[in-house]
C-alpha positions in Angstrom: 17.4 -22.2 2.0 20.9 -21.0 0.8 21.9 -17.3 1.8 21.8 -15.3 -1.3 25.1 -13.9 -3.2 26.2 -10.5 -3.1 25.6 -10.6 -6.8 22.2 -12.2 -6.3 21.5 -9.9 -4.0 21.8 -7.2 -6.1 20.1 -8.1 -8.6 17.1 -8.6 -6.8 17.1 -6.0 -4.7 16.8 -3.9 -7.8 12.9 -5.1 -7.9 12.8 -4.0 -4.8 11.8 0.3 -4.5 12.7 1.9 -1.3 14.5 -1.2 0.4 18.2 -1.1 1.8 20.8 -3.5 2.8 21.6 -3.5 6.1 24.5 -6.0 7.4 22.8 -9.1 7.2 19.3 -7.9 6.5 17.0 -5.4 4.5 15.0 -2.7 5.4 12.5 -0.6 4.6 10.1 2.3 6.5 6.7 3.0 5.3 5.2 6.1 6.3 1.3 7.1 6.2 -1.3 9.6 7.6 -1.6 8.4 11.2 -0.8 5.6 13.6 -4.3 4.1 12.6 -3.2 3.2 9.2 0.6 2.3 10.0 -1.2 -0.4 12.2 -3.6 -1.0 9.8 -1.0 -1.8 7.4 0.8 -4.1 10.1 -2.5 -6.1 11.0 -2.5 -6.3 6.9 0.5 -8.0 6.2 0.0 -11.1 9.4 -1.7 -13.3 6.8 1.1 -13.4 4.1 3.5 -13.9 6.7 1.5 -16.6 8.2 1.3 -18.4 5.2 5.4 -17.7 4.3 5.9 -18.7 7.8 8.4 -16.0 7.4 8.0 -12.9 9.8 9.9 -9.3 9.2 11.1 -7.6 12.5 8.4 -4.4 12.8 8.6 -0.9 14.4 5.9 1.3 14.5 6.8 4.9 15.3 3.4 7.0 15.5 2.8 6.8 11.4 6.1 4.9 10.2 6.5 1.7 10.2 9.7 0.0 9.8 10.2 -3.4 8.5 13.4 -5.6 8.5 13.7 -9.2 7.0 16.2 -11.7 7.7 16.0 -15.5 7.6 18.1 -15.8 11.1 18.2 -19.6 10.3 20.5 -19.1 7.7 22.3 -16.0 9.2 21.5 -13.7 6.0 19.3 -12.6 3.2 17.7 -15.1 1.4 14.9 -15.6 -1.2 12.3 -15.8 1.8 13.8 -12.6 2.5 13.2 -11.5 -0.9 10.2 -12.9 -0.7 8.6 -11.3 2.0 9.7 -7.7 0.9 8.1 -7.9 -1.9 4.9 -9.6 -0.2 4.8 -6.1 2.0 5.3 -4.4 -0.9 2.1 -5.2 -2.0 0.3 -4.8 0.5 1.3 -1.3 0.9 0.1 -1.0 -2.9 -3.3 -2.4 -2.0 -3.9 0.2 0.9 -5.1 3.4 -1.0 -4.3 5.2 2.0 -0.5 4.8 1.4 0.9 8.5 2.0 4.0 7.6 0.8 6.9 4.6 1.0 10.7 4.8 0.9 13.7 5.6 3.6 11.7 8.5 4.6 
């Protein structure tokens, strides 16, 4: 899979609400209620990921969790990347627990 243009990029990361570049990857920290439901949100998004066989680099920090996608294969951002974001991103839009989602 072909790493994704800086104009590319763009573009799709405008679909994407609350996710930043960062060098060679993107980011994004989710924050809810407790550590129950940051896990719970974790344990939620193993399937997709299974299924993508494409699998973001998580921190959980008491109710934040932070994710980070990068197809390390290909030394970028690409589609899966893409992908994958917006996979969590629905996820976190199935949980009606979600406090809140963005850099902070």
């Amino acid at each position: 899979m072909a790493l994704l243009t800086p104009v590319e990029l763009t573009e799709k990361m405008k679909g994407l609400e609350g996710w930043t570049r960062e060098a060679k990857a993107i980011r994004k920290e989710f924050v809810f209620r407790d550590f129950p439901e940051a896990v719970l949100f974790v344990s939620a998004l193993v399937s997709g990921a299974e299924d993508a066989d494409h699998h973001p680099d998580i921190e959980i920090h008491y109710k934040r969790v932070v994710l980070v996608y990068s197809t390390h294969s290909e030394g970028g951002i690409t589609e899966k990347d893409i992908a994958g974001a917006a996979m969590a991103d629905a996820v976190a839009g199935s949980l009606p627990h979600l406090e809140e989602f963005g850099d902070g």
